[in-house]
Structures are given as C-alpha cells and as structure tokens.
C-alpha positions in Angstrom: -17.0 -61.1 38.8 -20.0 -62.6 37.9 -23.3 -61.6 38.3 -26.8 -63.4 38.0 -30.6 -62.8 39.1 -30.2 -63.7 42.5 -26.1 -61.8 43.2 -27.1 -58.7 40.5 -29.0 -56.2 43.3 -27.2 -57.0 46.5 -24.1 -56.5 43.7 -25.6 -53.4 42.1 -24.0 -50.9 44.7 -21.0 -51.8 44.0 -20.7 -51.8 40.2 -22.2 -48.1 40.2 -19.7 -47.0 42.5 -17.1 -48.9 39.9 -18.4 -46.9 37.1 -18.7 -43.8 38.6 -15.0 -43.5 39.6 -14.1 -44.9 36.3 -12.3 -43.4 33.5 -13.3 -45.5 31.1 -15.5 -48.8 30.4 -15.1 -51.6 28.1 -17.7 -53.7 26.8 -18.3 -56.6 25.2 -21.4 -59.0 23.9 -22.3 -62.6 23.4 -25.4 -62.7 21.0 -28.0 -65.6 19.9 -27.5 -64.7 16.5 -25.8 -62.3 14.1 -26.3 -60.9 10.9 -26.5 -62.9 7.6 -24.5 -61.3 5.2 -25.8 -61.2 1.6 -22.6 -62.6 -1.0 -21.6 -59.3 -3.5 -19.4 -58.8 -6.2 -18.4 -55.3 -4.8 -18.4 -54.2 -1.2 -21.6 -53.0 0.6 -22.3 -49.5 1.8 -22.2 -48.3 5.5 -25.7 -48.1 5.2 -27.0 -51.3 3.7 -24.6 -52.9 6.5 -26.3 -51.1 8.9 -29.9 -52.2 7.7 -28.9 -55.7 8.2 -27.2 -55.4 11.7 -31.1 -53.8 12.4 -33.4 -56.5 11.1 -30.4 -59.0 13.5 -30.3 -57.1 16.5 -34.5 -57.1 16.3 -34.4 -60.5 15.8 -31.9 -61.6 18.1 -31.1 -61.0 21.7 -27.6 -60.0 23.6 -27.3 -63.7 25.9 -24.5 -62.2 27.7 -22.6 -59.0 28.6 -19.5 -57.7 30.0 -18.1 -54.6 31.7 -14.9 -54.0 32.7 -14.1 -50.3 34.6 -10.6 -49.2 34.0 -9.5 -47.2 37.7 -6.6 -44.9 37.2 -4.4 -44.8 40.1 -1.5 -41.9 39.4 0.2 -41.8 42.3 1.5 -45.4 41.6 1.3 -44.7 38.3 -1.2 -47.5 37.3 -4.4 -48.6 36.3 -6.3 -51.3 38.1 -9.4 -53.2 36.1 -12.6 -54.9 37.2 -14.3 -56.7 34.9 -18.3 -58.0 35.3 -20.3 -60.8 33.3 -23.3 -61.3 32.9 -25.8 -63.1 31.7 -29.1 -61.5 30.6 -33.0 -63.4 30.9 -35.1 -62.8 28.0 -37.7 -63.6 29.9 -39.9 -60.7 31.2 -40.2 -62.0 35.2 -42.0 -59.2 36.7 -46.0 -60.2 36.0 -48.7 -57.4 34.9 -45.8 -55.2 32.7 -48.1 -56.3 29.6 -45.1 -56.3 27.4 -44.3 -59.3 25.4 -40.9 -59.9 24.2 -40.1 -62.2 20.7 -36.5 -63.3 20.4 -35.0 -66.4 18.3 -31.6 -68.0 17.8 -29.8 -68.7 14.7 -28.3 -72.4 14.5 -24.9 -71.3 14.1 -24.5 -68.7 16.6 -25.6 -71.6 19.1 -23.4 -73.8 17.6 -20.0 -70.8 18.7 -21.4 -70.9 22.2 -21.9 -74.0 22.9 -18.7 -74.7 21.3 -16.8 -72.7 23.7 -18.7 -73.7 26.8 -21.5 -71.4 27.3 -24.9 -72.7 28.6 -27.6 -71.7 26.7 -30.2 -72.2 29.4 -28.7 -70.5 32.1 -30.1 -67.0 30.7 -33.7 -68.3 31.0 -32.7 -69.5 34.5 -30.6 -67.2 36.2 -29.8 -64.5 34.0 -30.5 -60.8 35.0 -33.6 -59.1 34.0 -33.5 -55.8 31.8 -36.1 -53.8 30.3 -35.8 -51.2 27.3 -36.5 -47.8 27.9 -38.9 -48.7 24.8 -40.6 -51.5 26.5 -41.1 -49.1 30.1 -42.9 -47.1 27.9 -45.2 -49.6 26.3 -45.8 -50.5 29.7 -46.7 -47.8 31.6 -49.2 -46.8 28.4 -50.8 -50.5 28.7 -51.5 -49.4 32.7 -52.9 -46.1 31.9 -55.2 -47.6 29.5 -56.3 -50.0 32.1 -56.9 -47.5 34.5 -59.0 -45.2 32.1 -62.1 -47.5 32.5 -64.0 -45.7 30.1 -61.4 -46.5 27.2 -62.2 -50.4 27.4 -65.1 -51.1 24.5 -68.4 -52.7 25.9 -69.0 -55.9 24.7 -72.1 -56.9 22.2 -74.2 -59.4 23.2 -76.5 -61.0 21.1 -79.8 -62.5 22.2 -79.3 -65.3 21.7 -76.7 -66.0 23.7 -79.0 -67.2 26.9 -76.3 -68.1 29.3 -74.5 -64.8 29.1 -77.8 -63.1 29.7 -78.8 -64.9 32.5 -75.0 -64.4 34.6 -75.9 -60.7 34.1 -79.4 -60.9 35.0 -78.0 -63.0 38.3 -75.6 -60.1 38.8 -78.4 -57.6 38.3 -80.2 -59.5 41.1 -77.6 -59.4 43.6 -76.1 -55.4 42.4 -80.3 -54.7 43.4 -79.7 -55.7 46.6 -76.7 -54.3 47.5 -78.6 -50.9 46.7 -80.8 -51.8 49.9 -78.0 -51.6 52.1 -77.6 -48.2 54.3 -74.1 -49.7 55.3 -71.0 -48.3 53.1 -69.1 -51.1 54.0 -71.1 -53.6 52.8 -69.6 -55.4 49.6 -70.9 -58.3 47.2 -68.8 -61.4 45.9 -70.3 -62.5 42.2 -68.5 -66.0 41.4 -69.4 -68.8 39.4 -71.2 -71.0 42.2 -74.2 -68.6 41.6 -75.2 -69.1 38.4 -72.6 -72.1 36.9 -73.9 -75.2 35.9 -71.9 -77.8 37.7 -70.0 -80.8 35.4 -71.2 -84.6 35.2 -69.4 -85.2 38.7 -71.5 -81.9 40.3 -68.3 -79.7 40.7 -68.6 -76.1 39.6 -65.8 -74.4 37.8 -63.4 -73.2 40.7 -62.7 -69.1 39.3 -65.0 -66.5 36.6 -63.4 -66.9 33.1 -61.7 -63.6 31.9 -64.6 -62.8 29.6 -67.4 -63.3 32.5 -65.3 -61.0 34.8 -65.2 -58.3 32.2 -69.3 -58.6 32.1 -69.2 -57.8 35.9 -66.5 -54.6 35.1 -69.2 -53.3 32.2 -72.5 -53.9 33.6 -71.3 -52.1 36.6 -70.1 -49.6 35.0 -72.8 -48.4 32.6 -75.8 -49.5 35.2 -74.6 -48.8 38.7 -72.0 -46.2 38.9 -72.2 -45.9 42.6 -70.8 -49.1 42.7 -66.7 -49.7 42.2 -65.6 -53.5 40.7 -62.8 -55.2 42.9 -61.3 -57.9 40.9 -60.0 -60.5 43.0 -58.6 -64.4 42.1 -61.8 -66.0 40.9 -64.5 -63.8 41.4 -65.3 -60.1 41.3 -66.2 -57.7 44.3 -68.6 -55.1 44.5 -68.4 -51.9 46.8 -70.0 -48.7 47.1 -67.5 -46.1 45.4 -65.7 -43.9 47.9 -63.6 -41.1 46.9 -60.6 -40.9 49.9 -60.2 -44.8 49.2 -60.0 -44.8 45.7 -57.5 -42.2 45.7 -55.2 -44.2 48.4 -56.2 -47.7 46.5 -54.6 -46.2 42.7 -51.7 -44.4 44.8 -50.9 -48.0 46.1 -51.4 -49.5 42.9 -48.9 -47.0 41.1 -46.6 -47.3 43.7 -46.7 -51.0 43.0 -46.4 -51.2 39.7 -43.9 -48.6 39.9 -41.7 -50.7 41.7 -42.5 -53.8 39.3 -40.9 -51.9 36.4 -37.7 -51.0 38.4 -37.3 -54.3 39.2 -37.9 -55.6 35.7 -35.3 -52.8 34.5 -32.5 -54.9 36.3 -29.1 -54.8 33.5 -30.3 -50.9 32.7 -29.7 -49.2 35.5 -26.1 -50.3 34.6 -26.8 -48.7 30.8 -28.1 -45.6 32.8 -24.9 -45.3 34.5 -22.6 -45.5 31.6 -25.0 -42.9 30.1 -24.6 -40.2 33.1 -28.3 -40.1 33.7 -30.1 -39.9 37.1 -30.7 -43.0 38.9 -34.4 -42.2 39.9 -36.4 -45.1 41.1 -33.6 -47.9 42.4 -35.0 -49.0 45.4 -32.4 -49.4 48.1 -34.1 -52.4 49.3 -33.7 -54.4 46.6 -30.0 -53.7 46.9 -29.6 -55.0 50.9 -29.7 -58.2 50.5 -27.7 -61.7 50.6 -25.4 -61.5 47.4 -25.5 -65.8 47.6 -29.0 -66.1 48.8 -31.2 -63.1 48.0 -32.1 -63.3 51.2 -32.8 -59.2 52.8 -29.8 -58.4 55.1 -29.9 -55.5 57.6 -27.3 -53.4 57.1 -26.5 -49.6 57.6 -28.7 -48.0 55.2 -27.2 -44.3 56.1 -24.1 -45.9 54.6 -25.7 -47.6 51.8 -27.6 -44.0 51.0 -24.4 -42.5 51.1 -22.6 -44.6 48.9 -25.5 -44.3 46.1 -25.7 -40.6 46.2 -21.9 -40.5 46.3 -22.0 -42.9 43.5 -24.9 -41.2 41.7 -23.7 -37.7 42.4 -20.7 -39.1 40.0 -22.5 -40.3 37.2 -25.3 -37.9 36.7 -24.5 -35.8 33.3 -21.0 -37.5 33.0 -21.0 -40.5 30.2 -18.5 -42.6 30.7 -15.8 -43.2 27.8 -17.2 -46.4 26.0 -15.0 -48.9 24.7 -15.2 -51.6 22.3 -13.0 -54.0 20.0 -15.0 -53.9 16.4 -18.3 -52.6 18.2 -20.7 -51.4 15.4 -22.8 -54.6 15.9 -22.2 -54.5 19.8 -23.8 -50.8 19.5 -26.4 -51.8 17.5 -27.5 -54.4 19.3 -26.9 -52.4 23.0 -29.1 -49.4 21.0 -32.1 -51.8 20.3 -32.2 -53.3 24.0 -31.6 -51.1 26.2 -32.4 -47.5 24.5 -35.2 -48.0 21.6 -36.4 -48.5 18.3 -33.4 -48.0 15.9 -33.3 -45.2 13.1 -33.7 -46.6 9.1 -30.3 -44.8 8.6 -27.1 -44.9 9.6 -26.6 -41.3 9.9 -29.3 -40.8 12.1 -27.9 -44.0 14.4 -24.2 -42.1 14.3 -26.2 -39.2 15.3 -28.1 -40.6 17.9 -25.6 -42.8 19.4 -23.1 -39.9 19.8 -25.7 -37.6 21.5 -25.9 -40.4 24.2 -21.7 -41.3 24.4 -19.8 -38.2 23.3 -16.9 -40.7 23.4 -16.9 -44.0 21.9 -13.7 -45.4 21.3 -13.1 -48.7 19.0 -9.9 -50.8 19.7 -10.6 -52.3 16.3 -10.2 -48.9 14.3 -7.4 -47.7 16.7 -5.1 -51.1 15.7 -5.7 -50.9 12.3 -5.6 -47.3 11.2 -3.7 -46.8 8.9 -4.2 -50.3 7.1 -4.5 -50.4 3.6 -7.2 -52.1 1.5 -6.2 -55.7 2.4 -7.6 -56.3 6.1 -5.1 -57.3 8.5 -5.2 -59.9 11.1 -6.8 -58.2 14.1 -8.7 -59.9 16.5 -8.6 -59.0 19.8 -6.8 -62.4 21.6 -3.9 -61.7 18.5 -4.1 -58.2 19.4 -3.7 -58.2 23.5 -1.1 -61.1 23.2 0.9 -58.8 21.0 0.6 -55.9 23.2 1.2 -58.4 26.9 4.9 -57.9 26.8 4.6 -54.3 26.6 5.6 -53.2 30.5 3.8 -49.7 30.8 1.5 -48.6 31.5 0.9 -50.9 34.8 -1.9 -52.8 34.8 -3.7 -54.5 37.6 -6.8 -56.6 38.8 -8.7 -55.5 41.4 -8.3 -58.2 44.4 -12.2 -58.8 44.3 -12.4 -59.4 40.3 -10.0 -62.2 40.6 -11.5 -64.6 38.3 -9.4 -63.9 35.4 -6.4 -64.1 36.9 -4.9 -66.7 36.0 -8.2 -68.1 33.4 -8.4 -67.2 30.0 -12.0 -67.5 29.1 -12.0 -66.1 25.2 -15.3 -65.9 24.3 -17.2 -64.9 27.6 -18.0 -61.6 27.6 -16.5 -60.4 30.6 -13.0 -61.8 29.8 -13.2 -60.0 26.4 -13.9 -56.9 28.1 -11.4 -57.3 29.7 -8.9 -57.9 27.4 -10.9 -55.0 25.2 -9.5 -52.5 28.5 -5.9 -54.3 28.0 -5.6 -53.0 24.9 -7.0 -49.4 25.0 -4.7 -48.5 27.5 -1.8 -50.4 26.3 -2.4 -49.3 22.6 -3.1 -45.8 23.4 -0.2 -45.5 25.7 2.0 -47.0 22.5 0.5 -44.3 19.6 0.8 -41.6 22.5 4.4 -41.4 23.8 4.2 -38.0 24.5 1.1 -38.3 27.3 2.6 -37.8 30.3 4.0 -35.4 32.9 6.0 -32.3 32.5 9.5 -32.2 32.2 11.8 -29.8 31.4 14.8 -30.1 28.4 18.2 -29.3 30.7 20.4 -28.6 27.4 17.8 -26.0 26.1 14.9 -25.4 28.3 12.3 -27.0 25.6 9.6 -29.1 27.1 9.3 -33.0 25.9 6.8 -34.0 27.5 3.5 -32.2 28.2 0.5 -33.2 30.1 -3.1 -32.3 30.5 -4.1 -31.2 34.3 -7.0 -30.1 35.9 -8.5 -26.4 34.9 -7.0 -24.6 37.8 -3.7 -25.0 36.1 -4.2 -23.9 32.8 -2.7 -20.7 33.5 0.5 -22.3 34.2 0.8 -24.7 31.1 -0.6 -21.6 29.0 3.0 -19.9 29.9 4.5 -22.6 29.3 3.2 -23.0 26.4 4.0 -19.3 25.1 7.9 -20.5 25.1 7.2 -23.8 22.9 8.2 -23.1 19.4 7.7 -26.3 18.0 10.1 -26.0 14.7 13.3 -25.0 16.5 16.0 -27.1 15.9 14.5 -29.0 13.0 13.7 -28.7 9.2 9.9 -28.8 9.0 6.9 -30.1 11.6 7.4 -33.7 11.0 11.8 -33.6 12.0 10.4 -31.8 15.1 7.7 -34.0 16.1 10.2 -37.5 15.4 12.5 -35.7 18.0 10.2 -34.6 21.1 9.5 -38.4 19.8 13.0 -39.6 20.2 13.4 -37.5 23.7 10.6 -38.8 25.2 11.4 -42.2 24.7 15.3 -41.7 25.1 16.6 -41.5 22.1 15.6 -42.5 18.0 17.3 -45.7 18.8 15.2 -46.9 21.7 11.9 -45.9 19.3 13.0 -47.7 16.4 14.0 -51.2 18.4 10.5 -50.9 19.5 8.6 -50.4 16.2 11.0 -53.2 14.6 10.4 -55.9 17.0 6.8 -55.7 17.0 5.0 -59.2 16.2 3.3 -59.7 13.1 -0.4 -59.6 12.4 -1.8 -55.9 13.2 -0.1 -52.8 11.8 -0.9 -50.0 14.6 -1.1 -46.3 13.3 2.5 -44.4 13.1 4.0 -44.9 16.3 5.7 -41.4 17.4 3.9 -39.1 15.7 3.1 -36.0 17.3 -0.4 -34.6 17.8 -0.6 -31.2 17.6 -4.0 -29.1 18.6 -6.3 -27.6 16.0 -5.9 -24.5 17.4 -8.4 -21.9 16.7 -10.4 -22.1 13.7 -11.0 -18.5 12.9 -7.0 -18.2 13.1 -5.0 -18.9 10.1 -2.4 -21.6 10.4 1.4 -19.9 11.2 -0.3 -16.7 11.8 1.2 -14.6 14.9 -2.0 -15.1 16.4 -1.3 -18.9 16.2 -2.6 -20.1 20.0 0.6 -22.3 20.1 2.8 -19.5 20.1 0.8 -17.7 22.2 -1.0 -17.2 25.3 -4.4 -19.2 24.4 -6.5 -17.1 27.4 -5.8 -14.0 25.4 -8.4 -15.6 22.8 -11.1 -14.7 25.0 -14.0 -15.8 23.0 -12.8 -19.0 22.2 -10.7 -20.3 25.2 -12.2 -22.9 27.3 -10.2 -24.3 30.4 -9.0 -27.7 30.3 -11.2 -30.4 31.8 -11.0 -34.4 32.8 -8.7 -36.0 34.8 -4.9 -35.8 35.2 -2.8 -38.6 33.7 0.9 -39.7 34.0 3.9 -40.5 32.2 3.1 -43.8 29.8 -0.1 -43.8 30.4 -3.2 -43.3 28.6 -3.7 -39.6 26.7 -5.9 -37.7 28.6 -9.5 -37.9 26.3 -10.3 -34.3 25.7 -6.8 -34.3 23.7 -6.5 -33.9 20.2 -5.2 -37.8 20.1 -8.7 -38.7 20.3 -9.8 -36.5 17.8 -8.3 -38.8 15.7 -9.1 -42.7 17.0 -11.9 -41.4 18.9 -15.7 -41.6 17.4 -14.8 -43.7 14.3 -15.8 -47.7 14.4 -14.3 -50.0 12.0 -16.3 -51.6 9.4 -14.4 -53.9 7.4 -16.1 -54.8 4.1 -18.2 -51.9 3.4 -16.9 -48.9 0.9 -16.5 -46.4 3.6 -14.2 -49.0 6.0 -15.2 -46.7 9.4 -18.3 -45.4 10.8 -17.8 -42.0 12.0 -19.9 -40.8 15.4 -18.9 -37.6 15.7 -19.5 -36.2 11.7 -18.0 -32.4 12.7 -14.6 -34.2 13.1 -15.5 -36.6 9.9 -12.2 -35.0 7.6 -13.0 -34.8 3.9 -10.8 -35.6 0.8 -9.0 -32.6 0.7 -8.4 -32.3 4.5 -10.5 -30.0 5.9 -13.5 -30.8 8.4 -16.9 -31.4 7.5 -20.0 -30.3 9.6 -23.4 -31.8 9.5 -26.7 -31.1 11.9 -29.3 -32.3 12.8 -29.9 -35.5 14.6 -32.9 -36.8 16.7 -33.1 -36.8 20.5 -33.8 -40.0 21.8 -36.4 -39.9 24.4 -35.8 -41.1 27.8 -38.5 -41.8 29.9 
C-alpha cells in the first residue's frame, strides 16, 4: 500500500493499528546517497565503518521507506503480511518551525534510482513529511526565544542614519497619541504610507521591511511598555497591554504551533510506534479525512477514538521486533532522521540503538552465519527466491496490501520489506525445526517438540520439563539434539534431502541444531541443580515467567527463546575486521566462549 502527503493521515489509523497487533516489522530504505568507501590494503574496523556511514547519513537523506507488519494467525497456522511505501519530503512544509534542513544527492545513487524507475521529484511533491525528534526540539527552543521578548538584542543606530530616525520619530508621534486615549480598545496601525517616500511612479512600498518592523517591536518595548506590538502582514499594530488577553492570545499561539509540529512530524509518529512510545499530540482530525482527496470526512469519531486508544494502548512500552536484510546503514540513517544526532562511536550507537529496539534482527547475519572469510552471495532477491519453494510456514498478503501480488518491484522499498519479512519467517522457521507445539513421543514418552506459551502455563511446561533428560538414548548433546532433530522433521532422511537440495549461493547456519537455554548462571553446568532437569520455579530468585506470544508448529521461534540469543542483536558487516555489529554486548561471546558484559550507554532524549 502506498502512502503519500495527501493518503498518509486519513491512512495513519490504520497502519498503527497494523503495528500494534504485529509481531514483527520489516524495514527497508531507498537513500539519495551512500557512503564512499575509502580503498585499503587490509579491512576497516567496525568503527571507522561506522564514522563513514555518519558523515553519509548527515549528508544524505532516506527518499523512500518501507514497512511491512508480519500478523501471526495460529489458528490457521499462518502469517499474513502488509507491506507500506513511502516516500518521504525533505522539504519542511509546515511554515514558522524555524528549522532549516540541508540535504544533497550523490550522482550515482541517482543514477540506481532512476535506473530502476524511481522519480526523484515525487518526494519534493508528494512525499510525506517527518520531523526529527532533534529538529522538534530546535524548534520549539527557536519559539521560546521568540516569545522571551527581552532575549532579542536592540538594534544600534547611528546618527547618521536620518531615515531610520525619522520612521521612529513618526512612530513616537503616533505611540504619543495613542497615550491620549481613555479607550482600551483603541489600537494604532504604523505602515509604510506614513513616513515612505513613494517611487518615480508615486507608489509607496506595499508592507514594512523585516528590519523597520523590528524598530516598531524595540522602541515599543524599551519606551512604552504599556503598549503590546501586534505584528500583522505589512504593518505593525499597537494596543494597550491587557493581562486576561495576553494570556488567552500565547495559549492560542502555543496551541497553534503545537499543532504545526505534529503535523510537520508526519513519517514519525510511525517511528514512535515501532518504538512503543506514547502517541501524545496526533490530532484525530488530521486523520478523518478523504484518503484520495484530503478532503475532512465525517465519520464516527467514538470509533475512530476507540480504535487509536485500542491501537495505542498496544504500542505504548512494547517495541516492536525490527527487522532488516544488511541494516547497519538502514539504522544509521533511521537513527540520524528520526531520533538525533549520532554518537562519534560505534559502541555508544550499539548502545543507544539497543536501549530503543531490544530486538533487532538482521536477515543478512541470520543467512550467512556461519560463513567463512570469503563472503557469500547473499542478497536479499537470491536469498527469498531460494527460500519461495519452501511450503511452511504459510504466508499470506493481506487482501488490502495487494500491490505485490503478482509485481515484483526490487528496489522499492516496500517490496523489499516485504521480501525482508519473507525471509525472517521462512529462514527462522528453517534454522528452528524444533519451534512448534507440544507433542508427546508414543514409543517412550520424550517430548520432540516444545513450545513457548503464555505465562499462565509455565507451570505446566515446567513439569514437563522436569521429565526431559536430554542425553537419554544418545552418546553426547550433539547425537541427542540431531535426533529430536530427525523426530521433528520425520526422520534423519527427510532432514538431510532438505539440506542437500538447497540452491546454491547463501550457506544458512547448521540446519537442525538444537538450542538449548542458558540456564542459570549462578548454576554450574550438569550440576543437579541444572534448571533443565529440574523444576525452574524452585529457583525462586531467578525464575521469570515466560512472556510473548504463542507460536505453532513450523513457524517462527518464539523471540524471547534462546534461538534469538544467537541471530538476534548482531548486524552483518561485511568488510570490516569484526564482520558483525553486536547490539546487545552482554550476549557479545568472547574467544573462549564465555559472555562478555559491558555498561554504560547514553539515554537518548525524547522530547
């Protein structure tokens, strides 16, 4: 579905309510320009790649975007998609923000797009607006300066500037005379028919220049304080100050320009969304309106409240799970538009960015894990073609995102995040045999398939789980987790035909392996205490219920399982000495296997 200027508000409702029943979210970017890589002899660090993606993603600007909420429907065992594109106006619309915005393009990023179809102009004329959370602030400290009247500088003038003089001593004149009124209500207009000297053809110039006005707004206020300054299109007006009026006059201002900044925010509210913050300030008027013409509609608004409150109630403090196909630029540039400045390191980005997503996940790192040094093909058309054939889980677009149907459109951001949420759940469905429901071993009672439920259950699966001994029948861990492989696919047969007939180009991570829990730290591995031999509410200090949704069998691990502990939180970087940028640094494993902890990191304001 695609969403401009005019279709983004009246749309705005809906997307919400997309993302706040989602499970996940893919995302994708078209840019007017990317980095400009440096040649080496050796590879780069993480962090000199990162400085250049920074100086790129403040020079250039994200032309188009695309969102595509994955639904998980498990009674039919399914997951339904809807992706969204659009495009995105550099152009600040909304006038008196104060905020001036400097993008460029770089020749041969223009050159991609316009190769494969896209029209450059159609940002500038019907893209959606956005605003940084960095640029509302700049904003709203530009309008409390110009409300603090006693912050603006007078102005020096000299004597011998004679025609400045005499406009003030013409405004003196007429400011005198307004004195000798008893009425309150009485006001004065000072324009330039007063005192201008009309042109060769006896016209007068039509409106006060900027600088004349602000001799009105000083000389009122250091000489006659009783008076207030009224700046209207051409001239100023003076009035006698009054208290009550004021008051009401700034609220109505405020409110105002209050609503000017919501509307210049536009693509954020949709970044706020997949951040789980409160959606304070959208105006529900902006959203009833015509979808094709803009035009206001009428509708039910005690529907239209309860749908955003249903929808916000959803998203507020729950981030969605963002996903990306080779994303550390796409992150980048998302951090410097919509959130704020961007950190000088990398560690304080990974920080930064993980405090806002607890869950990122890269398709990228999750297709190539365990490559070696030599970078294998993996881009994301080779990658979803690959994985089409594959039959589960279900996959489905929703009857009112229709556009892709039967369209490929490579290279538009909304078809790639589409194909981005293709391969998620297909690829993590493939790594992740075992996620999906219960069922119990006839021959001898083992279980060989285990799923995670909602909290309530715990209890159950924690019995269940006190029976599971996961090395019977087998020589070591590995033999055991290759078998509750092999039963959960069928048999080793059915497994092996399946790794040996996949197409060349991307090597995925070792397909039936079994992930088995951390455990409890403070617990020595194969100790009796070990929590997977025994009842894991007895560690009372230390057990936490199980959260998140419910999944089912061949689809997508559930994300608060220890499979994401592992293609979770780590981007691919291909060319740079570490090869993966890792979000989440207490999960970041070391050389000799144990798990690293780092702390720190810098709260990122949010206004």
């Amino acid at each position: 579905m695609d969403l401009d200027k005019t279709s983004f508000y009246p749309l705005l409702l809906d997307v919400l309510t997309d993302i706040s029943t989602s499970v996940a979210v893919a995302i994708d970017f078209e840019h007017s320009g990317i980095p400009s890589f440096q040649a080496r002899s050796g590879r780069q660090t993480l962090q000199s790649r990162y400085e250049e993606t920074k100086v790129a993603a403040e020079r250039y600007q994200i032309l188009q975007i695309g969102i595509t909420c994955i639904q998980q429907d498990i009674d039919n065992k399914k997951y339904v998609l809807q992706p969204y594109n659009a495009d995105l106006c550099p152009v600040i619309n909304e006038r008196g923000l104060d905020v001036e915005r400097i993008f460029s393009f770089q020749s041969g990023a223009a050159e991609f797009l316009l190769r494969n179809g896209f029209d450059i102009g159609r940002p500038f004329h019907s893209g959606v607006p956005y605003l940084s959370r960095k640029e509302c602030r700049e904003a709203r400290d530009k309008y409390a300066k110009r409300q603090d009247k006693d912050a603006v500088p007078d102005m020096q003038i000299k004597t011998t500037d004679v025609q400045s003089l005499k406009f003030l001593e013409d405004a003196r004149l007429k400011l005198n005379r307004l004195r000798s009124y008893s009425s309150d209500s009485t006001t004065v207009d000072i324009g330039p028919d007063d005192y201008a000297e009309a042109d060769e053809n006896g016209n007068f110039p039509p409106d006060l220049s900027r600088y004349e006005k602000r001799l009105v707004h000083q000389l009122v206020r250091a000489e006659y304080p009783e008076f207030i300054t009224i700046s209207k299109r051409g001239y100023i007006q003076i009035a006698r100050f009054n208290k009550e009026r004021e008051e009401r006059f700034q609220a109505d201002r405020t409110r105002e320009f209050n609503e000017r900044i919501n509307r210049q925010k536009g693509f954020r509210w949709v970044i706020e969304a997949l951040l789980g913050r409160d959606l304070v300030g959208l105006d529900l008027r902006d959203v009833a309106r015509d979808p094709s013409t803009g035009g206001y509609v009428f509708p039910d608004m005690t529907s239209l409240k309860a749908q955003f409150h249903r929808a916000a109630g959803f998203i507020s403090g729950n981030p969605r799970v963002l996903v990306g196909h080779n994303c550390f630029l796409d992150l980048v540039y998302l951090y410097h538009t919509f959130i704020g400045t961007l950190p000088d390191t990398v560690s304080e980005f990974q920080q930064n960015l993980h405090k806002l997503w607890p869950i990122i996940i890269d398709t990228k790192y999750m297709s190539t894990h365990n490559c070696g040094d030599i970078n294998p093909v993996s881009s994301l058309e080779q990658i979803a073609s690959q994985l089409s054939a594959q039959q589960t889980p279900a996959l489905e677009l929703d009857e009112d995102h229709g556009k892709y149907q039967d369209v490929e459109a490579l290279h538009e951001a909304g078809y790639d995040s589409y194909l981005t949420a293709q391969i998620l759940t297909r690829l993590s469905s493939k790594l992740e045999p075992q996620a999906g429901e219960p069922e119990l071993d006839s021959d001898d009672d083992a279980i060989s398939d285990i799923t995670i439920v909602h909290s309530d259950e715990a209890d159950e699966i924690a019995r269940t789980m006190h029976n599971l001994d996961l090395s019977n029948g087998a020589n070591n861990e590995h033999e055991a987790n290759e078998e509750m492989t092999a039963t959960a696919n069928g048999d080793h047969e059915t497994t092996n035909d399946t790794t040996n007939n996949e197409p060349e180009g991307f090597t995925p991570s070792e397909l039936g392996f079994r992930w088995k829990g951390r455990g409890d730290p403070t617990i020595p591995p194969n100790s009796p205490d070990d929590p997977f031999k025994y009842d894991p509410t007895d560690l009372k200090h230390h057990y936490t219920p199980l959260k998140g949704p419910e999944t089912f069998r061949g689809g997508m691990p559930c994300f608060n399982t220890d499979f994401w502990k592992t293609y979770g939180n780590k981007l691919r970087v291909f060319g740079t000495e570490e090869g993966i940028c890792v979000l989440d640094p207490e999960m970041e494993e070391k050389s000799d296997g144990s798990t690293s902890e780092e702390d720190g990191g810098v709260e990122v304001e949010c206004p």
